[in-house]
C-alpha positions as CSV (number, residue, x, y, z in Angstrom):
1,X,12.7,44.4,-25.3
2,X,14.6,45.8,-22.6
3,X,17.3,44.4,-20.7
4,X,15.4,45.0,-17.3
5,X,12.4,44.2,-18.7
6,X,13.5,40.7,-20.4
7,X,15.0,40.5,-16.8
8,X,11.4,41.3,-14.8
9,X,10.0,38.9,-17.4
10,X,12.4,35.8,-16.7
11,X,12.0,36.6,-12.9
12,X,8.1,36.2,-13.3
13,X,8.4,32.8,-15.4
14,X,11.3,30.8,-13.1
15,X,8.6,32.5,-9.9
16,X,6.1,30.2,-11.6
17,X,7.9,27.5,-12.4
18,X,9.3,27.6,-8.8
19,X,5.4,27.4,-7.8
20,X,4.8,24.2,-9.7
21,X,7.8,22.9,-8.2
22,X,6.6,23.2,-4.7
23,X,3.3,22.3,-5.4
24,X,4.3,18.5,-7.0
25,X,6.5,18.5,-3.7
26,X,3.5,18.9,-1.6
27,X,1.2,16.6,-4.0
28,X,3.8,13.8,-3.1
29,X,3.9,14.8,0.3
30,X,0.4,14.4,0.6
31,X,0.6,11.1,-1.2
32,X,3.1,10.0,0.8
33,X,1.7,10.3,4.2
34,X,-1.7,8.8,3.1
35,X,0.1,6.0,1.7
36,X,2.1,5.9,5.1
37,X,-1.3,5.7,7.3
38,X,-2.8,3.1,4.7
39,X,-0.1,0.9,5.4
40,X,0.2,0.9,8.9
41,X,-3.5,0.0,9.3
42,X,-3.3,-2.6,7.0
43,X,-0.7,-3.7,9.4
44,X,-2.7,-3.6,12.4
45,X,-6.1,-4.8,10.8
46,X,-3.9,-7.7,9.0
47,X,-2.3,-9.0,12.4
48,X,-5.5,-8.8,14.7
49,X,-7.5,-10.7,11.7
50,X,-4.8,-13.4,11.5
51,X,-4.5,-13.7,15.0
52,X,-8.3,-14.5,15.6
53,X,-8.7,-17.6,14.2
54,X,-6.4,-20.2,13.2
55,X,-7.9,-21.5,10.6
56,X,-7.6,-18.7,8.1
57,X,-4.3,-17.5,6.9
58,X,-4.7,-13.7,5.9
59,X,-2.3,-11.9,4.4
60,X,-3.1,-8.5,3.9
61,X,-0.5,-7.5,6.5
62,X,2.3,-8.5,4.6
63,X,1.5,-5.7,2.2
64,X,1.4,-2.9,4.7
65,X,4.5,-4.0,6.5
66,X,5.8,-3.7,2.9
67,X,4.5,-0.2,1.9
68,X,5.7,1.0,5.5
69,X,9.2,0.9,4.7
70,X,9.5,3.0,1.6
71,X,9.0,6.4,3.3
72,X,12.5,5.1,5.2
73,X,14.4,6.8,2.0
74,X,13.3,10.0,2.0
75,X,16.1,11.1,0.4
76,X,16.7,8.0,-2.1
77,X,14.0,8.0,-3.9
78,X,15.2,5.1,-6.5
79,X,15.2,3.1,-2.7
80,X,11.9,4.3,-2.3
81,X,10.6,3.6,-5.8
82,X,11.7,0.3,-5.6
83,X,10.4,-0.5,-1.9
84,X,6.9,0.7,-3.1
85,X,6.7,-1.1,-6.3
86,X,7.6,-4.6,-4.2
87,X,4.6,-3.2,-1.9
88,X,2.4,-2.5,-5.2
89,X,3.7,-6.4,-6.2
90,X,2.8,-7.7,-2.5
91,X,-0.7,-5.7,-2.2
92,X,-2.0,-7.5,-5.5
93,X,-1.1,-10.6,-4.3
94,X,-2.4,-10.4,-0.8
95,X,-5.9,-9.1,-2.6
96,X,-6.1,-12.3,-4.6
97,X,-4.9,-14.5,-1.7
98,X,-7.8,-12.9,0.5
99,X,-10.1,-12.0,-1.9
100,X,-10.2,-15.2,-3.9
101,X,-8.4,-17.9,-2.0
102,X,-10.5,-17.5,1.3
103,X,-13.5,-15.4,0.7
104,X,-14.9,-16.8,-1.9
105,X,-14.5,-20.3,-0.1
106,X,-16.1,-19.3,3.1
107,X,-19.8,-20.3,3.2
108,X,-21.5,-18.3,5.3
109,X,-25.4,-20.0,4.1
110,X,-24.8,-22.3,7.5
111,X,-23.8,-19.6,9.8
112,X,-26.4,-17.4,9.0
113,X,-29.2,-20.4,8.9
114,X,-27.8,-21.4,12.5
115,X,-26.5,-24.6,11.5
116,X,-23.2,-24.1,13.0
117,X,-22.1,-25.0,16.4
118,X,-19.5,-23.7,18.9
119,X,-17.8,-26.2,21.1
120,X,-16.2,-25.2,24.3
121,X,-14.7,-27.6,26.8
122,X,-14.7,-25.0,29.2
123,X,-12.1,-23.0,31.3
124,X,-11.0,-26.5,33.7
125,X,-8.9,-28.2,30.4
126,X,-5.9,-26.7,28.3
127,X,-7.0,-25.0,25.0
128,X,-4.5,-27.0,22.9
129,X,-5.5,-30.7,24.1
130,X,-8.6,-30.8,24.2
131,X,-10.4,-32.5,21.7
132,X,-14.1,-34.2,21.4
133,X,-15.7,-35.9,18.4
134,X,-18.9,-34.5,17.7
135,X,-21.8,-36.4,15.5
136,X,-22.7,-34.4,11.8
137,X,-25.7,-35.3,10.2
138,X,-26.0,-34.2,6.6
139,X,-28.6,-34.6,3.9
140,X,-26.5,-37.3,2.4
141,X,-24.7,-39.2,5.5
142,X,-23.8,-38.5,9.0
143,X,-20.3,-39.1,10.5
144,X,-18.4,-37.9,13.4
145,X,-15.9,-35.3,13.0
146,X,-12.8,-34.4,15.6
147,X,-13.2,-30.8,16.7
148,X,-10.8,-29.1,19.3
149,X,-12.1,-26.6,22.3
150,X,-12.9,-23.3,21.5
151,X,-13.7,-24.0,17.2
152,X,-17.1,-23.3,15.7
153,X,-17.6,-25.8,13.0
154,X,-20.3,-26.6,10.5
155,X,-21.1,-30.1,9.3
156,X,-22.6,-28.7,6.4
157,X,-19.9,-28.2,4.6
158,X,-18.1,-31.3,6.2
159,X,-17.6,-34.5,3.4
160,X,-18.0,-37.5,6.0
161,X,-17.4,-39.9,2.6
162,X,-13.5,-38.2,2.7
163,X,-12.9,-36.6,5.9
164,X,-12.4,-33.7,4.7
165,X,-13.8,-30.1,3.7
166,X,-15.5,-29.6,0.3
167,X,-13.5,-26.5,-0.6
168,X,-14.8,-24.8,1.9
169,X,-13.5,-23.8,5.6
170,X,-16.1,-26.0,7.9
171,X,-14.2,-24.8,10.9
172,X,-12.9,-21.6,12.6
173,X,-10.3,-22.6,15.5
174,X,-9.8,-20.0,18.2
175,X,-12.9,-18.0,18.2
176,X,-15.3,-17.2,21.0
177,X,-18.5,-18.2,19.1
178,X,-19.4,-18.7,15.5
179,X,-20.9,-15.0,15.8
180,X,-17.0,-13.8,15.5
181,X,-17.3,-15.4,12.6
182,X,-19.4,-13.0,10.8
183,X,-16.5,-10.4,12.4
184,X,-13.8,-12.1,10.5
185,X,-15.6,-12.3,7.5
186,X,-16.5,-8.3,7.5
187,X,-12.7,-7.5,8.5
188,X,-11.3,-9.7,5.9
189,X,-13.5,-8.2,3.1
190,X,-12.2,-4.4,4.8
191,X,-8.3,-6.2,4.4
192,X,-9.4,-6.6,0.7
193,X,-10.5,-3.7,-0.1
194,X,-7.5,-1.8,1.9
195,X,-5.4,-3.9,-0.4
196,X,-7.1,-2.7,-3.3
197,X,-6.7,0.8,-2.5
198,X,-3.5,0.7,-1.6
199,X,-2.9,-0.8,-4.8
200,X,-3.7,2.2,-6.8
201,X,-2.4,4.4,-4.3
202,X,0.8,3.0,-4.8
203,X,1.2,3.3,-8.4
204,X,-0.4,6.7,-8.5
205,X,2.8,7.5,-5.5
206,X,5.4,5.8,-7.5
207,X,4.5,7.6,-10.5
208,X,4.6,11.3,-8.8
209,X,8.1,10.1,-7.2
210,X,9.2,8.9,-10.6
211,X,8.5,12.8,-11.9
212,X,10.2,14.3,-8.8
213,X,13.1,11.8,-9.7
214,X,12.7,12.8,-13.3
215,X,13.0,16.5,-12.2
216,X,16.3,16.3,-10.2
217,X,17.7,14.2,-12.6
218,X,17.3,16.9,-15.5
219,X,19.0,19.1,-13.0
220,X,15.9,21.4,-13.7
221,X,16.9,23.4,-10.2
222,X,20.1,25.1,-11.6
223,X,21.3,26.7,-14.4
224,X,24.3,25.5,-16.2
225,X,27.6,27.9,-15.8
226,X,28.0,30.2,-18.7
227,X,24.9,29.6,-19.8
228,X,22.5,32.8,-18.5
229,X,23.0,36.7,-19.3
230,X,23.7,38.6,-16.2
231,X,20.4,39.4,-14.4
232,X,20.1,40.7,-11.0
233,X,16.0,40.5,-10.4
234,X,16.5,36.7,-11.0
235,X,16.3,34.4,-8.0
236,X,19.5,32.6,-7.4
237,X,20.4,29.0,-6.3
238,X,24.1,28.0,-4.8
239,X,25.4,24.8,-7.2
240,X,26.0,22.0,-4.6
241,X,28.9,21.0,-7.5
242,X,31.2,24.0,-7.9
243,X,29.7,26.4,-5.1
244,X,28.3,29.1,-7.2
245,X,25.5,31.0,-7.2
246,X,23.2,30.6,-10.0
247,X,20.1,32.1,-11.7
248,X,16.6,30.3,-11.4
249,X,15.4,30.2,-15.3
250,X,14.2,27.5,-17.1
251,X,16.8,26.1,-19.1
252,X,14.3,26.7,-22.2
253,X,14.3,30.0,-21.4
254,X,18.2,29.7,-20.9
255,X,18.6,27.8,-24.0
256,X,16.4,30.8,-26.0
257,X,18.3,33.9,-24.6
258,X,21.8,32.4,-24.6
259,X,24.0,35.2,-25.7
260,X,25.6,34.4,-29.3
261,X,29.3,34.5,-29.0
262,X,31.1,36.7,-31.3
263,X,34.0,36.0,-34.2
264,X,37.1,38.0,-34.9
265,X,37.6,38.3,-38.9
């Protein structure tokens, strides 16, 4: 072969190789931004579920505040990797905290049946003092329980023998009726399933910036010194380390064609 032609040939191959470059770079992009918008409603869905009721403490924000900080280091991606794997970490514990610490223990039997009542002392009292005790009859007892203004409760799922809950929540503090009930119930199960996604979003984008990181590291982006033939249709690249300019090959293909040095007998 040729010395142009080995040349036109090298030029075609560290073109393609450029290609796959760019297109990982825009894969992680892509990833990126999604993982980016994910995060940030997570956020706002998170705080405007916790913020409903009192009587729930949802986490799924926590998460997306998490995973919103990692596209800080754009150009640190070992910051970045690290950020997102504590957000990975976070987002799998906020699914279990939400989807198996309160969903599972929110009965919603009594809500739907109608069983539930909202109590409301009104707009003439203070919404933190004022408190009424309210008669539950059950199949078993009946009691009085101590409910504040503006809580739907359900004496259903009220124990009168201890005074307290039977593993499940028998009140919601802060809403507007027990119909924003059902609301928090549907949002938390969408704060779960965010979580979940975001989940495997995350480890699919740490493992695409772990390549990219592999990538620089092998210092796959420019040739050693000394190393190519002298080709003139191959791209060059300026070495940030000695201020050089530098073929685009693959250092297989560098590593293959690397002229053999010559011994004087």
């Amino acid at each position: 072969m040729s010395h142009s032609s080995w040349c036109l040939h090298q030029s075609f191959l560290s073109l393609l190789w450029l290609a796959e470059v760019m297109l990982r770079l825009r894969g992680a992009l892509w990833l990126v931004l999604s993982m980016l918008s994910l995060s940030l409603l997570l956020v706002v869905l998170g705080t405007y579920t916790t913020t409903r009721t009192e009587s729930l403490d949802v986490a799924g924000y926590v998460s997306g505040a998490i995973l919103s900080s990692f596209p800080l280091f754009p150009f640190q991606l070992t910051a970045a990797i690290v950020f997102l794997s504590f957000g990975i970490i976070t987002s799998f514990l906020c699914l279990m905290i939400d989807g198996v610490c309160i969903l599972l223990n929110m009965d919603m039997r009594p809500l739907k049946a109608g069983r539930c009542q909202y109590y409301s002392s009104g707009s003439g009292y203070i919404y933190e003092n004022s408190y009424i005790a309210v008669p539950c009859w059950t199949l078993r007892d009946s009691c009085t329980m101590t409910v504040r203004s503006g809580t739907c409760y359900c004496c259903d799922l009220y124990d009168c023998a201890k005074g307290d809950y039977m593993n499940n929540y028998f009140e919601f503090v802060g809403v507007q009726s027990c119909e924003e009930v059902f609301t928090l119930y549907i949002l938390i199960w969408t704060l779960t399933g965010l979580n979940l996604v975001a989940f495997f979003t995350g480890i699919l984008t740490a493992a695409v910036l772990g390549n990219i990181k592999s990538l620089r590291s092998t210092d796959l982006l420019t040739a050693a010194p000394g190393r190519t033939s002298s080709c003139p249709s191959a791209p060059l690249l300026m070495d940030a380390r000695n201020h050089t300019a530098q073929q685009l090959l693959p250092v297989s293909m560098q590593l293959i064609h690397t002229p053999k040095k010559r011994h004087n007998h």
